[in-house]
N, C-alpha and C positions, 0 to 999 in steps of 0.2 A: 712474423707476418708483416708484410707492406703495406703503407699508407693506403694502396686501391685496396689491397687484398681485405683490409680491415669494414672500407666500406660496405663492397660488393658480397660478401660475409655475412652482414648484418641480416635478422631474423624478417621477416615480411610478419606483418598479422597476420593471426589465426585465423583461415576461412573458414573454416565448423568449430564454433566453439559450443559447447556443452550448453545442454536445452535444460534452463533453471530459471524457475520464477523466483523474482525480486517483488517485493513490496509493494502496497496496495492499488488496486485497482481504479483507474479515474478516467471517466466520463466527461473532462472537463471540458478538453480539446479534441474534437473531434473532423473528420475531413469536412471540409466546406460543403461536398455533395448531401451530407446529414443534415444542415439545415438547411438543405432545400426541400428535403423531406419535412422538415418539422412546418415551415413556412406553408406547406401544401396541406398538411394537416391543420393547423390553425383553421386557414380559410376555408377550406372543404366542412369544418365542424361549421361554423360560422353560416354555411349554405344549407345546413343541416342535410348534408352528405355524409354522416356517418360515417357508413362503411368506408369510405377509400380517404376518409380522418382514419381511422384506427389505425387500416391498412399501412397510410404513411407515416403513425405514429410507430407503428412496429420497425417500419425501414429504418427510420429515425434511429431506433434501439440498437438495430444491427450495429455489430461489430464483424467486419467481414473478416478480421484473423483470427476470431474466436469462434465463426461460425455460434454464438449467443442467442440467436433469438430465429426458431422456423414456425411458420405458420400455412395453412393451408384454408385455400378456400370453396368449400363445398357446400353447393346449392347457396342458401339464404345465410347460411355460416360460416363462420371463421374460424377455426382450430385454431390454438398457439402451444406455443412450450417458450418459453423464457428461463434459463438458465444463469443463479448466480452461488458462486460456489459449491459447496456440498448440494443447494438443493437445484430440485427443476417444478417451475411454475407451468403449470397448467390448464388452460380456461379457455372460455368459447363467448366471441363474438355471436348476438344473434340482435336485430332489428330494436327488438324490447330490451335487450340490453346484454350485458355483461357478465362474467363469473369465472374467476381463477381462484386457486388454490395453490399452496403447496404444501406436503405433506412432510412433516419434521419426521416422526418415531413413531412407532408400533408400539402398544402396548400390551402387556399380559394381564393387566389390575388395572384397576382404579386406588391408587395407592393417594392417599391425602395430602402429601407433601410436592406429587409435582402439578397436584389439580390445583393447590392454593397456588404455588407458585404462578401456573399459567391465567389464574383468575386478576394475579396481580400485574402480571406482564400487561393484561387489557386492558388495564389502565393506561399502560400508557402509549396504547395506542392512538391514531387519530383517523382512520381509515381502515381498517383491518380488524380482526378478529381472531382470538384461537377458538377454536373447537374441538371436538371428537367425532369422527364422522363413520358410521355405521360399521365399518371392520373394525373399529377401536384404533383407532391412528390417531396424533395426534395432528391436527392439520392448521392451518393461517387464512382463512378466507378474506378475498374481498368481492365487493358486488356492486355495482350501477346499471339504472336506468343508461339506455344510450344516450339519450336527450341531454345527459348530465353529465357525460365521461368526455369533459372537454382533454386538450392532450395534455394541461396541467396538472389535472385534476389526475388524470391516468399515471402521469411520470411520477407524483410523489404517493399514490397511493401504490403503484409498484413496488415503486422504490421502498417503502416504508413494512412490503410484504414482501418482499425479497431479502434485503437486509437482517429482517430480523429472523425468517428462519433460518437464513444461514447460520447466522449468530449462536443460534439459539440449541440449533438440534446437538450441536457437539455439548456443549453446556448441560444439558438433559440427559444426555445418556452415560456422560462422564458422572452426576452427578445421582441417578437413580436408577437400578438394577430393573426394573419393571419394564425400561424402555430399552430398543433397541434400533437401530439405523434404519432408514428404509428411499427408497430412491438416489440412491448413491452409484448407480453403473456409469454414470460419465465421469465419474471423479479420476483423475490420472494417479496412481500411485508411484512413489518416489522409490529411486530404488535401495536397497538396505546399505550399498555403502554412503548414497545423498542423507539419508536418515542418520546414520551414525557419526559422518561426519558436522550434521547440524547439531545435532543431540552434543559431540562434543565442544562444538563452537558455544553454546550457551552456555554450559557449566563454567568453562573457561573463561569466558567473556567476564561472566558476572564474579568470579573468584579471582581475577586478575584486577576491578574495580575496588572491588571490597579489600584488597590487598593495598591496593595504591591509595584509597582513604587509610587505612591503618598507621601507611608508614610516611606520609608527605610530614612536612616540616611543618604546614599550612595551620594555624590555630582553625580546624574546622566550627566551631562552636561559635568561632570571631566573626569567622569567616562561612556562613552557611550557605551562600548560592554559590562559592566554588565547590562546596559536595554535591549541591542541585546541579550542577553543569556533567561532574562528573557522572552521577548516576542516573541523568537523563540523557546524556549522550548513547550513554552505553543502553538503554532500554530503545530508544529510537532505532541506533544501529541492529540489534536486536530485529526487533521488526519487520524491519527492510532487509533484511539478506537473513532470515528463517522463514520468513512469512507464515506464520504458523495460524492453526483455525485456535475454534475451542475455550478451553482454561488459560493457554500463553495470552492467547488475542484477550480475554478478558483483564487478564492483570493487565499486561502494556497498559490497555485505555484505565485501566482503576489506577494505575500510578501516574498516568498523565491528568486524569482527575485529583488526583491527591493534592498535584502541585497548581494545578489552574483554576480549581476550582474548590479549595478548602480552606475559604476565609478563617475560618476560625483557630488553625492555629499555627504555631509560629514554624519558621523556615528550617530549624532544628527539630520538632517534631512533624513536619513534612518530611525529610528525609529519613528518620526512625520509618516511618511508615512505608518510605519506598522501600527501603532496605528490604522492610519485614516480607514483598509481595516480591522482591527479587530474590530472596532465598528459600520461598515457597518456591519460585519455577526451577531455581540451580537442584533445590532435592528431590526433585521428581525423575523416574530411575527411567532408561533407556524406552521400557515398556509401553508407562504411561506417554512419553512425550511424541513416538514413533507415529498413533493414531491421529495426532494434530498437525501432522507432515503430510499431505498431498494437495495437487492441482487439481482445481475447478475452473469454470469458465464464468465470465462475470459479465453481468451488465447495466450495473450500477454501480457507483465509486461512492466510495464513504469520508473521500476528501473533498476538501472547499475549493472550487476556484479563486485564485487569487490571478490580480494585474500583476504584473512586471511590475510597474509604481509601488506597490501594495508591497510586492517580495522586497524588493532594491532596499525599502525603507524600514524591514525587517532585519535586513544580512546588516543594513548599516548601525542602526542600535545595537545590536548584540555585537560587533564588531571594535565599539568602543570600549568595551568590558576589558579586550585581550592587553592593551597597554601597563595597567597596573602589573599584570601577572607576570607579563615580559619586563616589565622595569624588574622588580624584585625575583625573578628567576626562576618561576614556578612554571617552567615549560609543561608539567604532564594538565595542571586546569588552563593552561591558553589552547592548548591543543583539543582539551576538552570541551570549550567555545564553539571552536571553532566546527569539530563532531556532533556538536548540537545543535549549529546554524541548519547543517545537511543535512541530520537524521531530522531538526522537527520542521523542517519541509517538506520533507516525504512524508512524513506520516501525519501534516493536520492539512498538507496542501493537494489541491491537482493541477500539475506543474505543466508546462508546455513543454512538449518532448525535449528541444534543445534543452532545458534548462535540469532534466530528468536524466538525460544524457552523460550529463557534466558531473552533476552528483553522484551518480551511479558510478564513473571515472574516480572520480574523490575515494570511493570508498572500495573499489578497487585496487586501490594503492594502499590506501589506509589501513584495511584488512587483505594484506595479498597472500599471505600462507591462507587464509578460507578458500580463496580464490583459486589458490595451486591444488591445494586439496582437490579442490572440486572439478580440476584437468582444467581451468582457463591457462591463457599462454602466461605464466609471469613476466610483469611489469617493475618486480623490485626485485636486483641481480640477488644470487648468494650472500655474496659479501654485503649486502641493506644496499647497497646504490640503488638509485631509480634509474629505470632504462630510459635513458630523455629520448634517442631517436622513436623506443615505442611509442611510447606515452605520447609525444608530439604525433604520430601516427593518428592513432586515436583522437586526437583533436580535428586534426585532418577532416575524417570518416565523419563525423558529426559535421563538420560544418557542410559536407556534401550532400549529406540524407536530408539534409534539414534547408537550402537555399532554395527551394523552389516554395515553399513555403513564407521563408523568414530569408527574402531576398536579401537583406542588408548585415545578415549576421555574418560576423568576423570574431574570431578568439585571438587575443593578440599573446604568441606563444612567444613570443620578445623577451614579455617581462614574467613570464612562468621560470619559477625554478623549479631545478627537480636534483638540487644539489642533496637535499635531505628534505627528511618526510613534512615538516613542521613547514619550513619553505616554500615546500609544495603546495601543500593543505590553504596556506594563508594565500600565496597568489593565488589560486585556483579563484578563491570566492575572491578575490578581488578581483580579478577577469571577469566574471559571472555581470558584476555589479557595470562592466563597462560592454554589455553586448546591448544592439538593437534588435530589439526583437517585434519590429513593429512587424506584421502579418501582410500577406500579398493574399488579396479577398478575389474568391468565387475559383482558386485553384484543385482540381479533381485530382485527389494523389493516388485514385484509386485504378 
């Protein structure tokens, strides 16, 4: 084959690439048109114009790709549906005021263990309530006077009754025989080979972890946050490319608790403990795991907005960890860093598309048999080379969807390797660290 022939040869991206949800949901960054809704809402409450406050508080909600949030308005009232994952919120605007609901599970009893249970979940609510409501369902109410459902007051008591019944209903019914599913027809189901090929990304994931603790050279005992590196990468990554509801979605957050939040004991018994909650999800059989596999629609994100300042200053502490490991030769924990920088930005952050973009790329390459599995175009030839004309493609594509926005962004593909994976992985976020991502205000992407 010839010097042209070799070029004009080359593959073009994928224009249909296979329709798979990745990783959590966030509300952080929204089009500019949204808060002009929120801005209309503020001050229409303020005039104590109620209705066309709620009104713009609901537009505000919209997600126009998710079709998230309908409401109708008839006579003196307001119908809505609010929609986030497994469940759909329900309630009515009226002058005197407010009342949504969403309904988790159906029950046949009154069985002791999941009444205490939900007695104790109202603890810790701060807005919301569970109840039972006349057919025996188990239901999440909230209620305000209009006078009083400023759009603050509306987004976090939403928020805090959407969240948790999604949360909540898989947890319930996985958990006690009495209940069973109930308002679930929007949910999109996966199809059984997206199911089986997730099902076996997890077992594999976490028995290829546990493997690679077994056999490193690494005095793990000496050395306990290169286990914390490895086995939170691999939970984060997890996450983000299964997105699972349920018992998975509960462990992730309980081993991310383990390690952020369990003063009391030490970094060798923080990992005992993760282990213990990653080999409860590796032994769970095709069955159980298949049920915590489908699409919902959201409209609330359960990550933090974070500044560019805020991330940059994040990727750069964790960044100075990889030196030691690269000195003394422990490529598979520098790598493991560096898969931790990515996954726990997804999953504690709400990223700004480019920067969602980029990571999502990372772990594209990083996990590319998941990725071929799943019919995307590969990015990493047979032989492991990475496809640097694709892959630079793909940088491409992102900086075009995203400049009307983030006029000033540029990815400098100069100093991207894509000579090997490890190369890759480390310039990537160091590119990341060198974008502008200052914002161009009052642009309509809609």
């Amino acid at each position: 084959m010839g010097f042209f022939d070799s070029i004009f040869s080359r593959s073009i991206l994928q224009e249909d690439e296979p329709t798979v949800s990745f990783g959590r949901y966030s509300d952080s960054f929204k089009a500019p048109v949204k808060y002009d809704y929120w801005d209309i809402a503020i001050k229409e409450f303020g005039r104590a114009n109620y209705r066309l406050a709620f009104t713009s508080f609901l537009d505000y909600l919209k997600d126009d790709d998710q079709h998230n949030v309908k409401y109708t308005e008839v006579g003196d009232e307001v119908e809505f549906q609010i929609y986030q994952g497994s469940k759909r919120l329900e309630g009515v605007w009226t002058a005197e005021g407010l009342f949504v609901e969403a309904k988790i599970a159906k029950t046949n009893g009154f069985h002791v263990g999941f009444l205490r249970r939900l007695i104790e979940e109202n603890y810790l609510l701060k807005y919301c309530k569970y109840a039972l409501d006349e057919e025996h369902n188990v239901t999440i109410i909230y209620c305000s006077r209009a006078s009083e459902a400023s759009p603050y007051k509306l987004y976090y008591g939403f928020k805090e009754l959407a969240i948790h019944a999604d949360k909540l209903d898989d947890i319930l019914v996985d958990e006690f025989d009495e209940l069973t599913m109930i308002n679930t027809g929007h949910v999109k189901e996966l199809s059984e080979n997206e199911k089986k090929i997730k099902h076996t990304f997890i077992t594999d994931k976490i028995e290829s972890v546990f493997e690679l603790i077994d056999s490193t050279k690494l005095d793990l005992g000496q050395y306990p946050s290169a286990e914390s590196y490895l086995l939170l990468s691999a939970t984060y990554i997890l996450d983000y490319l299964i997105s699972p509801e349920g018992f998975m979605l509960e462990k992730f957050e309980t081993i991310h608790n383990h390690f952020y939040h369990s003063k009391q004991t030490t970094g060798v018994k923080t990992n005992m403990l993760i282990k213990k909650e990653l080999k409860e999800i590796a032994d769970r059989s095709y069955e159980q795991n298949e049920q915590e596999l489908y699409v919902g629609i959201s409209s609330f994100g359960v990550t933090s907005p974070v500044s560019s300042e805020q991330l940059f200053s994040f990727i750069e502490s964790e960044l100075k960890q990889l030196d030691w490991y690269i000195k003394h030769q422990h490529y598979d924990v520098a790598q493991a860093i560096l898969d931790f920088i990515i996954g726990y930005c997804l999953f504690n952050y709400g990223l700004s598309r480019p920067i969602s973009q980029l990571f999502h790329l990372y772990l594209r390459v990083r996990e590319s048999k998941f990725f071929v599995d799943l019919d995307f175009q590969p990015l990493v030839k047979e032989n492991g080379e990475l496809d640097d004309f694709l892959i630079k493609e793909h940088f491409k594509k992102i900086e075009s969807e995203n400049t009307r926005i983030y006029k000033f962004l540029r990815i400098n593909t100069a100093e991207l390797s894509t000579k090997s994976l490890f190369p890759f992985c480390q310039s990537l976020v160091h590119a990341v660290l060198n974008l502008n991502l200052n914002r161009v205000d009052h642009v309509d992407v809609n």
